[in-house]
Every structure is written in structure tokens, then in C-alpha cells.
MMTF fields as JSON, N, C-alpha, C and O atoms, coordinates in Angstrom:
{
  "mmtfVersion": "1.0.0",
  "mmtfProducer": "UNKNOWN",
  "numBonds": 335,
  "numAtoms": 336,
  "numGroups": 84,
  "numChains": 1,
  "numModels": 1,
  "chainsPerModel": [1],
  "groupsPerChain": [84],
  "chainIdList": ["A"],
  "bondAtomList": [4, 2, 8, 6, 12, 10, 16, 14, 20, 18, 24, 22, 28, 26, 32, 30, 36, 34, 40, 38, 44, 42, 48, 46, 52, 50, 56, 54, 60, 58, 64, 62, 68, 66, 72, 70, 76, 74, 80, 78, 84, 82, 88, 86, 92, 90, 96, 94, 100, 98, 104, 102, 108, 106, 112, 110, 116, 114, 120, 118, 124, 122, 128, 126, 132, 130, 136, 134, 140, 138, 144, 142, 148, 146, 152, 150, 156, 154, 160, 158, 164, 162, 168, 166, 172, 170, 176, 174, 180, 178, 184, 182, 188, 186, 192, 190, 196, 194, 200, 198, 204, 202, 208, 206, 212, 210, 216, 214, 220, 218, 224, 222, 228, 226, 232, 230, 236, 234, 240, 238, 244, 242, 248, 246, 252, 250, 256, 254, 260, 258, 264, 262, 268, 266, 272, 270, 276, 274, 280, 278, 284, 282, 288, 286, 292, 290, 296, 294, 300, 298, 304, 302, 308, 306, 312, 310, 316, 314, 320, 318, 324, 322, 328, 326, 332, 330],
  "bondOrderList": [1, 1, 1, 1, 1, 1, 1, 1, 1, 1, 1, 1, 1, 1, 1, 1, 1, 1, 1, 1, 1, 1, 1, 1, 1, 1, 1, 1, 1, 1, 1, 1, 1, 1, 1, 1, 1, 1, 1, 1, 1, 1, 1, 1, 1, 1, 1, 1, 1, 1, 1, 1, 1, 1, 1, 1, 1, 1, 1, 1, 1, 1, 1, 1, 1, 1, 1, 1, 1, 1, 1, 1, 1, 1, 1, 1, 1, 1, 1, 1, 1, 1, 1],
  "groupList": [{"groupName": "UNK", "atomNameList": ["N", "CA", "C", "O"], "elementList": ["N", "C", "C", "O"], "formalChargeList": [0, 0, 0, 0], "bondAtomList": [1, 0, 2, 1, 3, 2], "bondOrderList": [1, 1, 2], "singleLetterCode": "X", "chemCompType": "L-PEPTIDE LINKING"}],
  "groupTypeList": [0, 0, 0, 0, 0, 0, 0, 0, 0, 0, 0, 0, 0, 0, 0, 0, 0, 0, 0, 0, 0, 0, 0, 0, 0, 0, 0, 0, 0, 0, 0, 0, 0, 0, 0, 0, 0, 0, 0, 0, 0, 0, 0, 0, 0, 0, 0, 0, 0, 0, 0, 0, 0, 0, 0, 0, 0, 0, 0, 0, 0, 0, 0, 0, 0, 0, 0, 0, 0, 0, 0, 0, 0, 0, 0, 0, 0, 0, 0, 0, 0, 0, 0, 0],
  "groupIdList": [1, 2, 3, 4, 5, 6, 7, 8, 9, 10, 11, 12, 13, 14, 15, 16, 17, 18, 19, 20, 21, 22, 23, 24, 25, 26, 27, 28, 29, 30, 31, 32, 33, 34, 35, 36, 37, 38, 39, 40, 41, 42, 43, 44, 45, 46, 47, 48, 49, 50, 51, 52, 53, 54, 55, 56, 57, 58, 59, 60, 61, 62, 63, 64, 65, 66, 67, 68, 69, 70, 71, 72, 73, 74, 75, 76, 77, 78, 79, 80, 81, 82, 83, 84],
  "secStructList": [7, 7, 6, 6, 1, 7, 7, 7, 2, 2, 2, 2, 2, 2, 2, 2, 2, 2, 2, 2, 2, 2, 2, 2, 2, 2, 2, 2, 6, 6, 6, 7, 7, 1, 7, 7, 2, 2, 2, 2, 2, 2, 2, 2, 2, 6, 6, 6, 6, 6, 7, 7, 7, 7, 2, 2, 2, 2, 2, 2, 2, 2, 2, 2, 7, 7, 2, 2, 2, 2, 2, 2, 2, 2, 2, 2, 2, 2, 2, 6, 6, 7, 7, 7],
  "xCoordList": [0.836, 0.0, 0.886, 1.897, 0.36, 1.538, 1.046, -0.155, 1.511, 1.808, 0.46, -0.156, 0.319, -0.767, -2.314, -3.306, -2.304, -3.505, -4.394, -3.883, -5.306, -6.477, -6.944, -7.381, -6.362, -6.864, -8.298, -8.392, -9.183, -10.37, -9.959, -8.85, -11.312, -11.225, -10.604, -9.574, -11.723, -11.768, -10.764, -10.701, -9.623, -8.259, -7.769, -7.362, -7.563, -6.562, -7.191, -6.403, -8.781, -8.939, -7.832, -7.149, -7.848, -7.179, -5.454, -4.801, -5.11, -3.181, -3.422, -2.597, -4.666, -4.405, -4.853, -5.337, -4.665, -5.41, -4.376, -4.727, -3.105, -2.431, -2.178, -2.032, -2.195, -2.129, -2.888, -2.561, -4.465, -5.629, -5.755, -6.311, -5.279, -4.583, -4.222, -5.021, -3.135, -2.042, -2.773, -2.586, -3.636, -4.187, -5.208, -5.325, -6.156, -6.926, -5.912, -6.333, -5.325, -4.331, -3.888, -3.712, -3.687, -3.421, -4.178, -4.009, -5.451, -6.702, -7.104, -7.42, -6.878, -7.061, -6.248, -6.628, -4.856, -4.449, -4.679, -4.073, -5.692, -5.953, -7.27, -8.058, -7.468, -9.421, -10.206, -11.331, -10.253, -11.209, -11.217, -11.313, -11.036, -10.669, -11.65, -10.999, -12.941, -13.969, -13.785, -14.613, -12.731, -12.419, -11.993, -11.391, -12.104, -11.787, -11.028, -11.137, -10.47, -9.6, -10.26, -9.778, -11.864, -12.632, -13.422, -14.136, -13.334, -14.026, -13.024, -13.56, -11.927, -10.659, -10.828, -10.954, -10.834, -10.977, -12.226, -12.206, -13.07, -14.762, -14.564, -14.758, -14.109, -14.013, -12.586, -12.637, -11.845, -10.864, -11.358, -11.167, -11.937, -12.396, -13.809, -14.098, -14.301, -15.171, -15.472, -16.361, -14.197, -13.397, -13.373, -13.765, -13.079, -12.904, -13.901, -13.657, -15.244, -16.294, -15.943, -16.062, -15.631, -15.491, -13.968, -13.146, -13.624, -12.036, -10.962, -11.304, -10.0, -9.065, -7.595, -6.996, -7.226, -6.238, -4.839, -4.8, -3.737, -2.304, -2.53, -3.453, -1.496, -1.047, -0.476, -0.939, 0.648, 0.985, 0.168, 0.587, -1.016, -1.994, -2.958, -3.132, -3.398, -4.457, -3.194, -3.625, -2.024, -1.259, -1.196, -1.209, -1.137, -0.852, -1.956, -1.897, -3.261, -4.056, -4.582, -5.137, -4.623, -4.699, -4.108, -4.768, -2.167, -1.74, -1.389, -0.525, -2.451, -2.589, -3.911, -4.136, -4.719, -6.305, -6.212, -5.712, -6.914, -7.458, -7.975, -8.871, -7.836, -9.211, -10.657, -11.633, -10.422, -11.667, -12.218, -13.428, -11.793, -12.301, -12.559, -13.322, -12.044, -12.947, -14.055, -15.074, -14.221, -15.029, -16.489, -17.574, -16.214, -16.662, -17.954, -19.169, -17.131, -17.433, -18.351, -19.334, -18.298, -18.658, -20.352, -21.461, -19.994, -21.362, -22.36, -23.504, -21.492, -22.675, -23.202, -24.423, -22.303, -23.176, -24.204, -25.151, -24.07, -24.874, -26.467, -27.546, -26.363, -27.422, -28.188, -29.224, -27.369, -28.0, -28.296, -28.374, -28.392, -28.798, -28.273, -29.064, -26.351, -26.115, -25.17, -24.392, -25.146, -24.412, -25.123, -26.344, -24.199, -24.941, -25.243, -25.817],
  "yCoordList": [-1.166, 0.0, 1.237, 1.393, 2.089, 3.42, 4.678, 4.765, 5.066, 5.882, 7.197, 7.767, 7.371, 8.32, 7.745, 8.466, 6.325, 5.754, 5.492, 5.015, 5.822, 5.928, 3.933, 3.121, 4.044, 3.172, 3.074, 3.691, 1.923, 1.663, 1.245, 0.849, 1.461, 0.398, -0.994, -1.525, -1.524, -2.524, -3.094, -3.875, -2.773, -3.025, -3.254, -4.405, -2.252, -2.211, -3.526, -4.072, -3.936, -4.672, -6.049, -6.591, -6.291, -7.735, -7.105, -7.891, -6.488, -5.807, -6.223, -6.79, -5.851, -5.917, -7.205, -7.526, -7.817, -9.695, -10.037, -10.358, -9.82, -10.698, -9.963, -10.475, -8.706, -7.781, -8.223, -8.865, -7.837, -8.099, -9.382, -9.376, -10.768, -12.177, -12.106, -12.344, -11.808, -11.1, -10.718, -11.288, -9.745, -9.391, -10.078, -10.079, -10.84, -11.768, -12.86, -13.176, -13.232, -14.428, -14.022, -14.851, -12.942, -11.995, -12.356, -13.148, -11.489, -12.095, -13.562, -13.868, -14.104, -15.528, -16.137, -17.102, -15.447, -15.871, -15.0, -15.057, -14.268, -13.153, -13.906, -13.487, -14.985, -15.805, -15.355, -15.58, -14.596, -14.356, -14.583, -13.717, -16.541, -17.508, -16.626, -15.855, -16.73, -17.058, -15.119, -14.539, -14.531, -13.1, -13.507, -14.578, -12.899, -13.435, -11.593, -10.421, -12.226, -10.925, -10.223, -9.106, -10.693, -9.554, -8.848, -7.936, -9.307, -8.565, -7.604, -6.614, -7.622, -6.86, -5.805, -4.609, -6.3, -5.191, -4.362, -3.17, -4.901, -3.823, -2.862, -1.651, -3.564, -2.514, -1.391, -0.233, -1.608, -0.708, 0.032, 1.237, -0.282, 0.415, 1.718, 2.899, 0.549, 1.528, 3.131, 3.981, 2.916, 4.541, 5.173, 6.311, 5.073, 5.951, 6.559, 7.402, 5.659, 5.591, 5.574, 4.426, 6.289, 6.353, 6.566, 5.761, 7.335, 8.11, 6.822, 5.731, 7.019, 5.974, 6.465, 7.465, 5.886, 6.436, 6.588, 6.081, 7.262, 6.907, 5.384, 4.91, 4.552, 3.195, 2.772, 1.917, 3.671, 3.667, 3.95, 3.399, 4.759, 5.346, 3.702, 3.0, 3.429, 1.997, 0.656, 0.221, 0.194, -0.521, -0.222, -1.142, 0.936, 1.538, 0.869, -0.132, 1.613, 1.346, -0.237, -0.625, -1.047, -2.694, -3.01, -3.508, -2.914, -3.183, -2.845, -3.35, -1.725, -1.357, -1.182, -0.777, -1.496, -2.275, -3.156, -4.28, -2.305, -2.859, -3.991, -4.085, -5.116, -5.302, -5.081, -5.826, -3.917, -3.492, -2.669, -2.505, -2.181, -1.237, -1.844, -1.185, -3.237, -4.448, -4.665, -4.319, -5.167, -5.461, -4.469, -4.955, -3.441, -2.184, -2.246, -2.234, -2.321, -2.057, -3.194, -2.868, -4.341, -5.535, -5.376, -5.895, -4.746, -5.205, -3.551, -3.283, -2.648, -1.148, -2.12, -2.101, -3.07, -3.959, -4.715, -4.84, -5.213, -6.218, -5.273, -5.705, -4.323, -3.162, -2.233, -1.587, -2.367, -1.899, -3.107, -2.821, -4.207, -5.149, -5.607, -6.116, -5.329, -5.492, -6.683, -6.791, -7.375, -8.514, -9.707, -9.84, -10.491, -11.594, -12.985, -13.984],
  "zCoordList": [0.0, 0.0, 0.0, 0.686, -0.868, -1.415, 0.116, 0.369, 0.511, 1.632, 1.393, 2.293, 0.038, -0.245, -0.027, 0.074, 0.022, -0.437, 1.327, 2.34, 1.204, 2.815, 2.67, 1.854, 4.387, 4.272, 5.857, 6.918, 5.166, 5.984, 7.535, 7.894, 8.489, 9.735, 9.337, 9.751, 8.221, 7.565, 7.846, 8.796, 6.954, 6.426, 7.276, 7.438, 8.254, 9.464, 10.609, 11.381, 10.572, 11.024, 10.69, 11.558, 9.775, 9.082, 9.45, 10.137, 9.261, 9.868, 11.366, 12.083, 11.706, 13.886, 14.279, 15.364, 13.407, 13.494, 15.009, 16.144, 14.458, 15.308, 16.861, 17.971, 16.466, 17.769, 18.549, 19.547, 18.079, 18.56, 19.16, 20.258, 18.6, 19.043, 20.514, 21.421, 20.654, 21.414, 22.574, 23.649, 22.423, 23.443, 24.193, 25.419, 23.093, 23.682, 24.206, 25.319, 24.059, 24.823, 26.008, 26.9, 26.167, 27.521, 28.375, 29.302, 27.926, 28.612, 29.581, 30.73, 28.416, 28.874, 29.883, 30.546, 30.035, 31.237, 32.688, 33.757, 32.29, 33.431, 33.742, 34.589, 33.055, 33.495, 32.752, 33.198, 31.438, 31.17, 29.479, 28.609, 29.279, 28.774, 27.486, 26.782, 27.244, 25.981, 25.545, 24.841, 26.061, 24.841, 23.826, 23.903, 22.556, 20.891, 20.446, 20.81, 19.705, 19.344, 18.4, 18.213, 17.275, 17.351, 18.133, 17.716, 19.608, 20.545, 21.111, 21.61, 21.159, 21.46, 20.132, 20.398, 18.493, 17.997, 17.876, 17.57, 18.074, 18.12, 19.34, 19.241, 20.662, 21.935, 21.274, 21.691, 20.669, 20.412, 19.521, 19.688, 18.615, 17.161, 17.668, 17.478, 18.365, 18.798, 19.24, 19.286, 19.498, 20.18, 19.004, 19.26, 17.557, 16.703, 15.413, 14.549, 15.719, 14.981, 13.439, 13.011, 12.665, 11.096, 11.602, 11.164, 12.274, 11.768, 11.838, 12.295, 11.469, 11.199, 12.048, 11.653, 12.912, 14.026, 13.157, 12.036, 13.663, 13.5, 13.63, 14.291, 12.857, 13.334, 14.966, 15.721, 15.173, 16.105, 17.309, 18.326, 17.454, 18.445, 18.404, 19.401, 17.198, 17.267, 18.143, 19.211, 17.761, 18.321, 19.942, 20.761, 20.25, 21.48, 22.003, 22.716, 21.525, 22.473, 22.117, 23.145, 21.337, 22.007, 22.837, 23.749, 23.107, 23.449, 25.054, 25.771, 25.376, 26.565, 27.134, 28.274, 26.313, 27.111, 28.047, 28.108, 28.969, 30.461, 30.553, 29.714, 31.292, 31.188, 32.123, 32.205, 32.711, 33.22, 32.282, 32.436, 31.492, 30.675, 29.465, 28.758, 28.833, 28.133, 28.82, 28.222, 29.985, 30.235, 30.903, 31.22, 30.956, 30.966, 29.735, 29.934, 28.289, 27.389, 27.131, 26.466, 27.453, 26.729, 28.207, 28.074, 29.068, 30.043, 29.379, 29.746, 28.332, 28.196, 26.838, 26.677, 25.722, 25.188, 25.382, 24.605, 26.352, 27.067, 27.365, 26.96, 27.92, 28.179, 27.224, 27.383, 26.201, 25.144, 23.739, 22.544, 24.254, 23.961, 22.502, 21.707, 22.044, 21.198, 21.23, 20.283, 21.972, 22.643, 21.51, 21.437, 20.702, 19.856, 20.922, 20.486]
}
């Protein structure tokens, strides 16, 4: 990808596969085994609605998600009844 060219959430979703990985594996040794690393990227993404972060700012912040503040996010799902 040429340095001029915009790229999507989308996109960057499939680049933060393994990050996002990473972090759910974290998780799992903190007990909280059944997190999936697209639930790591929806709670991260979520923060930016359309806009598309620096690389470095989206890495940052997977890689330094709470998990109270995952799980924060995953119980205002739960309440607004978007939980599958």
C-alpha cells in the first residue's frame, strides 16, 4: 500500500489480526478464557467511529487495554442489547 492511499477500519482490522490475538491471549491468562480478538478489535475500534487512528496510536491502544475497561465495554453492550 503506497503511503498516499487511505486506508479503511476494515483493512486495518485484518493488519491488527495478530495484535488483537495477542491481546486476547493476555486475557485468557488473566481468566477471562472465551475473549476473541474480534471482541478486542470492536471494543478498540469503537473509540474511533469512522475516523481511522495513527497506526501507532491503534497498536498503542490494544496493546494497553485494560481489562476493566474491556469489560466495561462488553457489560454497556450487554445493556443496550447489542451482545450476539
Amino acid at each position: 500500500m503506497e503511503a498516499n492511499e487511505a486506508i479503511t477500519l476494515e483493512e486495518l482490522r485484518t493488519e491488527m489480526r495478530s495484535v488483537c490475538q495477542s491481546k486476547a491471549e493476555e486475557f485468557h491468562l488473566l481468566g477471562y478464557e472465551h475473549v476473541t480478538a474480534d471482541e478486542i478489535w470492536d471494543c478498540v475500534a469503537s473509540r474511533y467511529k469512522n475516523a481511522v487512528p495513527a497506526l501507532h496510536q491503534l497498536v498503542n491502544d490494544i496493546l494497553s487495554l485494560k481489562a476493566t475497561v474491556f469489560m466495561n465495554w462488553m457489560t454497556m453492550r450487554i445493556y443496550r442489547g447489542e451482545f450476539e
